[in-house]
C-alpha positions, -999 to 999 in steps of 0.1 A, spaced: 280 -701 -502 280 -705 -467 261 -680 -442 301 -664 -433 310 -654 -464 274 -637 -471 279 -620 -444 311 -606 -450 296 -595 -485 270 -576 -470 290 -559 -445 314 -552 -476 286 -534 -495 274 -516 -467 307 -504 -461 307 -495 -496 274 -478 -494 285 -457 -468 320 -444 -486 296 -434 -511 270 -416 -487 294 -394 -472 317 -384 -507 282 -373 -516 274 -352 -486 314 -337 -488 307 -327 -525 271 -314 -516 287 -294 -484 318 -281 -504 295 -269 -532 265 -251 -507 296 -235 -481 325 -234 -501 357 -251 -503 376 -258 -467 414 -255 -469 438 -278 -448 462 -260 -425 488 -269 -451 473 -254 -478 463 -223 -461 503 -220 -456 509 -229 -489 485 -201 -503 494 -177 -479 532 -179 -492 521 -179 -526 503 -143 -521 534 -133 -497 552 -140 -533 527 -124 -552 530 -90 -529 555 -61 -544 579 -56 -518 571 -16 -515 536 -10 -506 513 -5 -540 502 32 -550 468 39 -556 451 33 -585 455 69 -607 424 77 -626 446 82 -657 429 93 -691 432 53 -702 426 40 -668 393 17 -666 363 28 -647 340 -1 -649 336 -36 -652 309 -44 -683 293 -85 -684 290 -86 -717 284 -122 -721 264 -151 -699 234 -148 -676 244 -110 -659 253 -95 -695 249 -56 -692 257 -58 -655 278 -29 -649 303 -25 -619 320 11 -610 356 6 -607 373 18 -570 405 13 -551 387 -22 -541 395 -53 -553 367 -73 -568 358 -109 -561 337 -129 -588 321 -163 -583 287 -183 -569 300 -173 -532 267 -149 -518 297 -128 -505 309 -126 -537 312 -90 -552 299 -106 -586 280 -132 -579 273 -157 -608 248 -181 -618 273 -200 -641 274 -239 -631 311 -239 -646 322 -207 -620 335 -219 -588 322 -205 -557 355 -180 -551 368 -182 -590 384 -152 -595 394 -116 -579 404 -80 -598 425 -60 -578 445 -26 -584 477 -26 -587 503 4 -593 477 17 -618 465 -12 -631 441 -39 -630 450 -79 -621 436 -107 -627 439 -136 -605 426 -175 -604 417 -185 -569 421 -220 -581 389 -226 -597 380 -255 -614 373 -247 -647 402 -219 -651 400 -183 -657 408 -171 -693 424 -137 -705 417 -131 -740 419 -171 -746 451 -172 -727 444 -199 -691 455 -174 -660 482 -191 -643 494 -161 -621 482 -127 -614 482 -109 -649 477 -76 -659 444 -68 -673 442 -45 -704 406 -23 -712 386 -39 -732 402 -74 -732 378 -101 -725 379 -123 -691 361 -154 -694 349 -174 -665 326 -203 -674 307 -185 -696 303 -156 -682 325 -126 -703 338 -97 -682 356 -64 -697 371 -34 -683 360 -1 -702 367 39 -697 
């Protein structure tokens, strides 16, 4: 091999190297601060929830005889972690801002949210990775949550009781 085509190896592997270095420090970043949205897909979710919206503004949640009034962990690291139920929605991931903040390596850092909703609670997937699950079913769109069904994410298990 002549002394060109070594070179242009070695500055093909560095190259290389690099591409590598920085996917690594994009994963490491996403995973310590959270996940960055383009300007596209903050449209694109920002329609989506537009969608998502009733078109009359929702009533507030009615403490009804069956109405839940907390959120029970009854499965993963936080099990017995109880959470009092209120007119405020309720974010769950690894996010420190999160309102339940897990130490489950298959959450996502914003995973999922519970929000009322004309009486009722939802549950919606903020796109995690592993998926949010509703009584085994994957949660594809905001869905209804009944008390006492189980809402898996990763392995933590969430219910709402009276």
């Amino acid at each position: 091999m002549n002394a060109l085509t070594l070179t242009l190896i070695r500055l093909a592997f560095l190259a290389v190297l690099w591409l590598f270095v920085i996917a690594a420090v994009g994963v490491v970043r996403t995973d310590l601060f959270g996940h960055t949205l383009s300007a596209r897909q903050q449209r694109r979710q920002q329609r989506q929830q537009q969608r998502a919206k009733p078109q009359r503004p929702p009533r507030p949640a009615r403490a009804s005889r069956g109405a839940p009034h907390q959120m029970v962990v009854t499965a993963g690291s936080l099990a017995g972690t109880t959470l009092q139920l209120s007119d405020q929605q309720i974010t769950i991931g690894r996010a420190n801002d999160a309102t339940l903040v897990l130490t489950d390596d298959y959450a996502s850092t914003r995973h999922a949210r519970l929000f009322p909703q004309d009486g009722q609670w939802i549950v919606e997937d903020l796109g995690s990775t592993n998926g949010t699950y509703l009584d085994r079913q994957k949660v594809t769109h905001p869905t209804p949550v009944p008390t006492g069904v189980p809402i898996r994410i990763g392995k933590t298990v969430l219910e709402l009781r009276r």
